[in-house]
C-alpha positions in Angstrom: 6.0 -32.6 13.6 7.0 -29.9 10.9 3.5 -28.6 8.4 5.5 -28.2 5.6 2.3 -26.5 4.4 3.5 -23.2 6.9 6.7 -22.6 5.0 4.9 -20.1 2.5 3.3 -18.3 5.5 6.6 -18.4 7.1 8.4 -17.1 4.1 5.7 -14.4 4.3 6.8 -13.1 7.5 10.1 -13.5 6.8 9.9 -10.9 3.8 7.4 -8.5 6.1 10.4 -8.1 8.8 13.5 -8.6 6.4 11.4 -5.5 4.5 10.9 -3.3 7.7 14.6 -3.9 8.2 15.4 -2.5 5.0 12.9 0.3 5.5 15.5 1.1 8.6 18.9 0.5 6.9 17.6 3.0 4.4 17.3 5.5 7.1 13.3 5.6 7.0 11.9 6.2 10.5 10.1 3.4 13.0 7.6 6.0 14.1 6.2 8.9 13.7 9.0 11.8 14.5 5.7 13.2 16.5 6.7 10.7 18.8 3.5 9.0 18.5 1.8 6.4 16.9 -1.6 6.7 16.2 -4.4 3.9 14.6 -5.6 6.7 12.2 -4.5 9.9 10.5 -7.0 11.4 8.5 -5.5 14.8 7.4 -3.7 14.0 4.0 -1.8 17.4 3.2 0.6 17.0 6.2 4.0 15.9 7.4 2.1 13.2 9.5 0.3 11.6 6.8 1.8 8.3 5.9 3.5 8.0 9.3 1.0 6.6 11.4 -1.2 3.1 11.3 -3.9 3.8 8.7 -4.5 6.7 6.5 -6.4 7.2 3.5 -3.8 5.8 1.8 -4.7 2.3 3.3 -7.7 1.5 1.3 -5.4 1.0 -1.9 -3.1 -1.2 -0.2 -5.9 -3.3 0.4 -6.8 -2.8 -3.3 -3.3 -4.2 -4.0 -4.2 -7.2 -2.0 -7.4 -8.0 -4.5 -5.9 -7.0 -7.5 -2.6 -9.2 -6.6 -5.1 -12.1 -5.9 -6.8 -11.7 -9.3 -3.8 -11.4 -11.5 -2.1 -14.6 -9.8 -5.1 -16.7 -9.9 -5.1 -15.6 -13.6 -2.1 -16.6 -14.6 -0.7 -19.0 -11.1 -4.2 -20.5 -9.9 -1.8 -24.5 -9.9 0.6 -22.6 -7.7 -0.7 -23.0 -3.6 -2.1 -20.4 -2.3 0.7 -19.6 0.3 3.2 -19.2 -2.7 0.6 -16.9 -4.5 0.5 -14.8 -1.0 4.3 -14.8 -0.9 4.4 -13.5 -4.4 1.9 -10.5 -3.8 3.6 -10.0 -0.6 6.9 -9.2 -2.2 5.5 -7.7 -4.6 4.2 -5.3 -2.3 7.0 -5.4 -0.1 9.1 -4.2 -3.2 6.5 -1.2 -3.8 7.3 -0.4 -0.2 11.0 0.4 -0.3 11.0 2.0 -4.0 8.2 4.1 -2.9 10.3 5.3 -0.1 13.4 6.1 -1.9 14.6 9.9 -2.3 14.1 9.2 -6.2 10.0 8.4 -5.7 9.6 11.1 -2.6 10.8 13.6 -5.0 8.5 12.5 -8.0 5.9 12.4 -5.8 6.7 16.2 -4.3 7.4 17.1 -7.8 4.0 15.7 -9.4 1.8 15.7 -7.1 0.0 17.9 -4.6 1.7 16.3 -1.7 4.4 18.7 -1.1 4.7 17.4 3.0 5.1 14.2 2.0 8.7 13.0 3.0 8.5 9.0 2.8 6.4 6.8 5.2 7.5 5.7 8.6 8.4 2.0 8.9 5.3 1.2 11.0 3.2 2.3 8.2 4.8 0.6 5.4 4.8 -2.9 7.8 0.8 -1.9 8.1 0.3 -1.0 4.2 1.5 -4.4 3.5 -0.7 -5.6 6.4 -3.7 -3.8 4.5 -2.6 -5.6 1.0 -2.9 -9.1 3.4 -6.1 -8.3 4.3 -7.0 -7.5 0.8 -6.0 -10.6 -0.6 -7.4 -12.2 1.9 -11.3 -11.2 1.6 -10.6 -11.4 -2.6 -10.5 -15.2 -1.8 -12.9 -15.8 0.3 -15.4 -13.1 -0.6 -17.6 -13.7 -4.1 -16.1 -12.0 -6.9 -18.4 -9.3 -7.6 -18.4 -8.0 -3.8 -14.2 -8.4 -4.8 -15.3 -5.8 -7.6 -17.4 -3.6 -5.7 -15.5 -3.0 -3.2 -12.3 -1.8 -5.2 -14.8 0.5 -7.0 -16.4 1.7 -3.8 -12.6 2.0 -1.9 -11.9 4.3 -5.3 -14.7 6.6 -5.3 -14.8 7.0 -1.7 -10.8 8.4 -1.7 -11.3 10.5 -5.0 -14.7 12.1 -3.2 -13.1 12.9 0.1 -10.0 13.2 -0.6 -9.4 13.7 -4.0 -6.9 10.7 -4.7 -6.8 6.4 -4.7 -5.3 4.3 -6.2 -5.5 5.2 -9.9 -5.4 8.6 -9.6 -2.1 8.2 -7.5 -0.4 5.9 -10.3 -2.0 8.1 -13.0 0.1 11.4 -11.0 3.1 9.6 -10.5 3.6 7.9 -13.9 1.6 10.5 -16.3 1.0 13.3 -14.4 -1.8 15.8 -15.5 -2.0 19.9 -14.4 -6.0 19.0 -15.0 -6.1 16.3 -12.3 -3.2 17.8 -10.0 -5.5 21.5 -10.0 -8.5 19.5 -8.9 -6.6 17.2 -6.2 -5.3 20.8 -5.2 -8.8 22.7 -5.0 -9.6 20.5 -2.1 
């Protein structure tokens, strides 16, 4: 018999691969045009950043999974929790393809220090949005101030070693300063 309680989780998938072939149709690449794909890539100012598994970029797509958790069991805590994780995932999902259109890759080149950075593959995005499940995940089951902790310790961590996170990369992309771009550049 049919658990009508997996339709949300369903609908979940269904809006991870109907994303990935988006990602495709809009010409983004599977892989890595290295021809590789590799669990980590830890140098940030290169072609290969964003195109493989996990980067430093990662830890604020997990971020987006506990901030999506707290603002939708703000303001949705009667709606299940497979609808909320359906929200956030499009949510997320949406941030995926406007991030990789030519209009953001060129704000973020124009903005930003990351002059190599050309879009991610579609195996990273599917994995960013991975990260943001995981994310929203451990914010429900894990106590709220470890929740808190963690997104504080996941942004220092990426400002100290590599300049950037999450706030500092919507800061730069929607108010960008010369102050904060000269530091991320001094690295």
């Amino acid at each position: 018999m049919f658990d009508r309680r997996l339709i949300p989780y369903w609908v979940t998938a269904f809006v991870i691969l109907a994303t990935a072939a988006i990602l495709l149709g809009m010409g983004r690449v599977p892989i890595c045009e290295c021809g590789t794909v590799k669990l980590w890539y830890g140098e940030v100012m290169t072609s290969e950043n964003s195109q493989h598994l996990m980067d430093w970029y990662t830890p604020s797509h997990l971020l987006h999974g506990f901030l999506f958790y707290a603002a939708l069991w703000l303001v949705a805590r009667r709606v299940p929790i497979g609808w909320r994780l359906v929200i956030a995932t499009i949510v997320e999902c949406a941030w995926e393809i406007v991030e990789n259109t030519n209009a953001v890759i060129e704000r973020y080149r124009e903005v930003t220090i990351s002059l190599d950075y050309y879009g991610d593959s579609v195996v990273n995005s599917v994995a960013d949005i991975v990260a943001m499940l995981v994310g929203f995940w451990l914010a429900r089951v894990l106590p709220v101030w470890v929740s808190v902790v963690i997104v504080i310790g996941f942004e220092l961590l990426t400002a100290y070693l590599i300049r950037d996170g999450l706030a500092l990369n919507v800061l730069m992309l929607l108010y960008p300063l010369d102050a904060v771009k000269d530091w991320q550049g001094a690295l």
